[in-house]
N, C-alpha and C positions, 0 to 999 in steps of 0.2 A: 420535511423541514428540520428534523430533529439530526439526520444524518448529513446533509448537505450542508457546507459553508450558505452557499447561496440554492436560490429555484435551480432546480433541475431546467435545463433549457434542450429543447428536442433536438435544435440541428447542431448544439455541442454535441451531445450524448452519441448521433450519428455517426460526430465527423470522428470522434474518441473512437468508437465499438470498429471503426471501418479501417482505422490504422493498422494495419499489423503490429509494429512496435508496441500498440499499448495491451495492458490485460488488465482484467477486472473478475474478482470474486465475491460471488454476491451470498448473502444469507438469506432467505426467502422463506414467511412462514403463512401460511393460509393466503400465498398469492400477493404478500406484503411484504417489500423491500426491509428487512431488519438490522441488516447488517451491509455492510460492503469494504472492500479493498483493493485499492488503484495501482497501477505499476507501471511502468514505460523502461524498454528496452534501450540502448544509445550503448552507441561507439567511441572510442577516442581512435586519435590518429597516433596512440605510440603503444597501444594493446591489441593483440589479434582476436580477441572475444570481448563481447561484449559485456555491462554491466547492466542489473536491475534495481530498478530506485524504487522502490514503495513510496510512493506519494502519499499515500490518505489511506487512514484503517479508522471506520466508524463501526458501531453497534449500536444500537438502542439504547437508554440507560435500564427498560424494561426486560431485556435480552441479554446483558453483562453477566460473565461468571459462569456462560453455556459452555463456552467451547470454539464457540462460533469464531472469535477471534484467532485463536489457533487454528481452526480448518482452516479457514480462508487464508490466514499467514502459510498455513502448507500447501496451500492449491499454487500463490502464487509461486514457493520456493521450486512446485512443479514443475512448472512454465518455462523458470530461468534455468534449470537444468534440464528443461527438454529442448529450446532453443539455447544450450548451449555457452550461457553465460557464465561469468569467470566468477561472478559474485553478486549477491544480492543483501540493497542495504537500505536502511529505512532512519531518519532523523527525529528528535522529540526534542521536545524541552524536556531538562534537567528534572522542573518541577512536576512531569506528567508520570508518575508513580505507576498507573496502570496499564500507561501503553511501557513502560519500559519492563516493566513482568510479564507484559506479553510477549514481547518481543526476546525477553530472554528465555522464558516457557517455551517461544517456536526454535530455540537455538540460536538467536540470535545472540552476539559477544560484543557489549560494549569496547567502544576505543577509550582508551587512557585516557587521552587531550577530551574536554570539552569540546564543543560544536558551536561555528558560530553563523547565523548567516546574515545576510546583508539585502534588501527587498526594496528595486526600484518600479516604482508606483507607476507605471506608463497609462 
């Protein structure tokens, strides 16, 4: 519960792990989900490779400060350059101070412009 927005649900997690497009890096310690990071692959119709979205990067708040979030940010950046992707990019709030050190620590390069998004509630 600590790393999930919501419950884990069995036949989401199925229908995720069974996509090809999606990928997941897990942090695992004595058999205990610690950490995790989600990604999905997607096309546009005016690029000929694809792009990788970092969805969700959690850790424990007990497990912060390992490491863990860099591996798993490197497993996924694996991925997107073994399948071939043009680029790999992941979104925060302004105010999230330690996902944006991690994500600059994995190499990641902030854009100039702020980021805005917009979330219809279906």
């Amino acid at each position: 519960p600590d790393l999930f927005d919501d419950p884990v649900d069995a036949a989401a997690t199925r229908r995720f792990l069974a996509d090809p497009r999606h990928a997941m890096a897990a942090a695992i310690e004595d058999g205990v989900l610690v950490g995790f990071a989600s990604a999905v692959r997607y096309a546009h119709p005016d690029k000929a490779r694809e792009q990788f979205w970092v969805n969700e990067v959690a850790v424990l708040e007990s497990h912060r400060r390992q490491g863990l979030g860099k591996a798993m940010m490197a497993a996924l950046e694996a991925e997107a350059r073994r399948a071939g992707c043009f680029e790999m990019w992941v979104g925060t709030e302004v105010s999230n101070a330690a996902a944006r050190a991690l994500y600059a620590a994995s190499g990641g390069v902030e854009d100039a412009e702020p980021f805005v998004s917009a979330v219809w509630r279906l």
